[in-house]
C-alpha positions as CSV (number, residue, x, y, z in Angstrom):
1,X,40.7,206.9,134.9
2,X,40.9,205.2,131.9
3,X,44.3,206.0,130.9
4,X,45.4,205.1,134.4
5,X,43.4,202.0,134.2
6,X,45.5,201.6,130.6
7,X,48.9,202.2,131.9
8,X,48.0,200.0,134.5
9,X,47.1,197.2,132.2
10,X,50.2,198.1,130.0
11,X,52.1,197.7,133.3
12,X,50.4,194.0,134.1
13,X,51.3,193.0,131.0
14,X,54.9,193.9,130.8
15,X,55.2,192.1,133.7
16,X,53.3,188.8,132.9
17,X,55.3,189.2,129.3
18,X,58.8,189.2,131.1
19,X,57.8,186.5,133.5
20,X,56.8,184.4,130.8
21,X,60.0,184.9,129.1
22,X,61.9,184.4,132.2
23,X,60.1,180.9,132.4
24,X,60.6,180.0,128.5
25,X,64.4,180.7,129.2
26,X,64.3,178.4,132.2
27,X,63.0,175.7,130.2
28,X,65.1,175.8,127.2
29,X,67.9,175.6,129.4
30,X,66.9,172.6,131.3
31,X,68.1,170.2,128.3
32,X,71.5,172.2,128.0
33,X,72.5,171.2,131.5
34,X,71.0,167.1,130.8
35,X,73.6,167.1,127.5
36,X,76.1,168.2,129.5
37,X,75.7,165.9,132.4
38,X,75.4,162.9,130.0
39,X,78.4,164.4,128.3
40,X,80.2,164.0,131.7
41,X,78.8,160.9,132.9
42,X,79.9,159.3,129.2
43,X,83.6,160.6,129.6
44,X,83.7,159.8,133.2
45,X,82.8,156.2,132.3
46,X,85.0,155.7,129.4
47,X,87.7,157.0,131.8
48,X,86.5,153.9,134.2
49,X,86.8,151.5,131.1
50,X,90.0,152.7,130.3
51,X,90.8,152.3,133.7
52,X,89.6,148.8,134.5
53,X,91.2,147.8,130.9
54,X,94.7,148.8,132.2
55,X,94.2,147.0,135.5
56,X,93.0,143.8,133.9
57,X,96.7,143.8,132.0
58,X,98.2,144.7,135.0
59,X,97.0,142.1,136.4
60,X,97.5,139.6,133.8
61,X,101.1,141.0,134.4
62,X,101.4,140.5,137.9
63,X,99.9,137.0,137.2
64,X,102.2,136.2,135.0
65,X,105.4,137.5,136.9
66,X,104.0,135.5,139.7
67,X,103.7,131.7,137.9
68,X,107.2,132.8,137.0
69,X,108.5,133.6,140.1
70,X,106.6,130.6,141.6
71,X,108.4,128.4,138.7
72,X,111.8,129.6,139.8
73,X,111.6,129.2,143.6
74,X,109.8,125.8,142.8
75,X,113.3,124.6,140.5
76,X,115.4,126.4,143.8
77,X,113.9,125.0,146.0
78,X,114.3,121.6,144.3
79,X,117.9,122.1,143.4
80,X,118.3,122.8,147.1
81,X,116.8,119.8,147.9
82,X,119.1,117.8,145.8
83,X,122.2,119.8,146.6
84,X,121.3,118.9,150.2
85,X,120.6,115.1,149.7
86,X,124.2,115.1,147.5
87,X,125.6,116.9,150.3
88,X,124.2,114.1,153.3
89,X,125.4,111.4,151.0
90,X,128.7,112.7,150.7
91,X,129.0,113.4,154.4
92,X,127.5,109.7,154.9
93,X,130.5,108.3,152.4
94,X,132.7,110.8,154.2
95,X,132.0,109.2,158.1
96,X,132.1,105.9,156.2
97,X,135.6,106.2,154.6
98,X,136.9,108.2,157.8
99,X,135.4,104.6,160.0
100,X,137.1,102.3,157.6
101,X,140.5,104.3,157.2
102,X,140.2,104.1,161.3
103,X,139.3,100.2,161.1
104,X,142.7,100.0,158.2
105,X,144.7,102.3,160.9
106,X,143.7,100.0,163.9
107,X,144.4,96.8,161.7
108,X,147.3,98.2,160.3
109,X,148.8,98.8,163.8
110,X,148.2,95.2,165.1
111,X,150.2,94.6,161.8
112,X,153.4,96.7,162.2
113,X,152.9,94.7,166.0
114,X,152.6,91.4,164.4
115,X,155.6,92.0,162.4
116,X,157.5,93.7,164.8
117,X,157.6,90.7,167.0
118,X,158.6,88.8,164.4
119,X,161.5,91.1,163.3
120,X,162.5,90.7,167.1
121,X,162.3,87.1,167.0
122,X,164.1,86.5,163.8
123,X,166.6,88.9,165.3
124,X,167.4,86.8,168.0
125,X,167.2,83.7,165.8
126,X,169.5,85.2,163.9
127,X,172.1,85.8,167.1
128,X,171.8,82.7,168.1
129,X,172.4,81.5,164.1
130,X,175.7,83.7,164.4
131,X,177.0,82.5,168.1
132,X,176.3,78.9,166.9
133,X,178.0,79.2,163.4
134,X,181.0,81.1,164.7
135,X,181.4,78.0,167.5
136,X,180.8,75.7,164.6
137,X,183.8,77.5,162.7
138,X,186.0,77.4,166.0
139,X,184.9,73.5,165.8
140,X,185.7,73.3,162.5
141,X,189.6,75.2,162.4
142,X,190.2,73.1,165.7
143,X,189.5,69.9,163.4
144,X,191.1,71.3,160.9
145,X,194.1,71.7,162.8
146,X,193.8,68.2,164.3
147,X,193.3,66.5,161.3
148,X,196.3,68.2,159.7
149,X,198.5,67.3,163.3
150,X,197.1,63.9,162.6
151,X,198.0,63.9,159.3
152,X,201.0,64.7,159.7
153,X,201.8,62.1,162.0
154,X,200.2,59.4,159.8
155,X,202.5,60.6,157.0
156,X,205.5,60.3,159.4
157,X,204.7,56.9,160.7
158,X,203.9,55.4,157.0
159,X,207.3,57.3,156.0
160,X,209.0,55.0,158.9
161,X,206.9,51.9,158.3
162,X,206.2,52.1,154.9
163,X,208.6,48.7,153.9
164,X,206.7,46.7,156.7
165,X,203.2,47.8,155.8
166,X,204.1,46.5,152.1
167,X,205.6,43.5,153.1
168,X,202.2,42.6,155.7
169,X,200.0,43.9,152.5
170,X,201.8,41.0,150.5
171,X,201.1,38.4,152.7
172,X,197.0,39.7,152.5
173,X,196.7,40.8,149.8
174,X,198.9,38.8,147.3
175,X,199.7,40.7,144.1
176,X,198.7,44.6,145.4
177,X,201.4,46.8,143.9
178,X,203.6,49.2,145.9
179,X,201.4,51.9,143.6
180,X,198.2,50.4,144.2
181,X,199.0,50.6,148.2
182,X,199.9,54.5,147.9
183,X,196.6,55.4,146.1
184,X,194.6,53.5,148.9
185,X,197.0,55.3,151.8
186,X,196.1,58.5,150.0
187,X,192.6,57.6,150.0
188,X,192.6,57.0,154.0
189,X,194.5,60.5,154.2
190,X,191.3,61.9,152.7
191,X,189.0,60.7,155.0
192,X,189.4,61.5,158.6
193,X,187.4,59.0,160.2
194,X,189.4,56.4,158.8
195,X,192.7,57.9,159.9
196,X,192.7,55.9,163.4
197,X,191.8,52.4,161.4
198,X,194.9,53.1,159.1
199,X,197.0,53.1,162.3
200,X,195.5,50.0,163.8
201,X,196.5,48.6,160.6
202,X,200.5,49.3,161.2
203,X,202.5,47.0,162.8
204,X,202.7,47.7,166.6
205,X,206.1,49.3,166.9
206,X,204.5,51.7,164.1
207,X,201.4,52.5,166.0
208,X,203.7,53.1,169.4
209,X,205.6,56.2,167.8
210,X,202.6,57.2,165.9
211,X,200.9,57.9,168.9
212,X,204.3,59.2,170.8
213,X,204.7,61.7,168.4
214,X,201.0,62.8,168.2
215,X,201.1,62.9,172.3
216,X,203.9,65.3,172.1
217,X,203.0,67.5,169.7
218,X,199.5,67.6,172.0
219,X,201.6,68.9,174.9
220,X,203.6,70.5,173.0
């Protein structure tokens, strides 16, 4: 009995000896687990820092890139703007000039009318000016002609009366020189108005074949 009671006691007390070991284990453990966590916990959150760090510069980036970009569509934009306003005041000028050329073309045209009626007009002024001067010259060769048939029958009728036109001159005229009398017969020669007052001036028989001879050259 009592060696049985001993083992069973020896038994107990294994038992209660490993349990208590099994429980000392347990709690020495316990802390291990903690450091580890805390170890984790502490990386995990410096991996967040890190993380939040690089998307903070990111986004300074981005923020940056973005003023940029708003900066250059903001100058575009504006060039735009003025390239456009340029281009309306050019097309403005453009329709302007192209109205006033048309305006010069129209005026123009009444113009070249103007002065084409006046080309016409001077034309036939210029007709007439050439039917008129070549009757004037017809005029003037049959005058020409006249005066030299008249002439010429002057000259033959002072030939023929020449001695009784001096001696009448001498009664009028006194002292007048036979020379003196040919200058003033040359004079009326010149001057073919006076031709018919020269003959008026002959003696009568003198003015008779004067104005035979011119009548039948005339028919003649």
């Amino acid at each position: 009995m009592t060696l049985r009671k001993t083992a069973c006691w020896s038994s107990q007390d294994t038992a209660t000896l490993s349990a208590a070991g099994i429980n000392m284990e347990h709690e020495e453990g316990v802390p291990s687990r903690r450091k580890d966590l805390t170890n984790s916990l502490e990386q995990k959150i410096k991996r967040l820092e890190k993380q939040r760090q690089e998307l903070l510069e990111v986004n300074q980036q981005w923020d940056q890139q973005f003023r940029n970009m708003k900066e250059l569509y903001e100058r575009k934009v504006l060039e735009l703007k003025t390239k456009l306003a340029a281009t309306e005041d050019i097309h403005t000028l453009e329709k302007e000039q192209k109205q006033s050329v048309t305006e010069g073309d129209r005026q123009l045209e009444k113009e070249k009318e103007s002065l084409w009626e006046e080309l016409q007009a001077l034309q036939k002024e210029n007709k007439l000016l050439k039917e008129s001067n070549a009757l004037a010259n017809r005029k003037k060769e049959h005058y020409a002609c006249e005066i030299k048939r008249l002439n010429k029958a002057l000259q033959d009728a002072l030939t023929i009366g020449s001695s009784s036109l001096l001696e009448g001159s001498k009664k009028y005229k006194g002292r007048c020189s036979h020379a003196e009398m040919r200058t003033k017969v040359e004079s009326h020669k010149q001057q073919p108005d006076y031709q018919w007052n020269a003959l008026n001036q002959l003696p009568p028989h003198v003015q008779y074949k004067a104005h035979g001879s011119s009548s039948e050259r005339k028919f003649n």
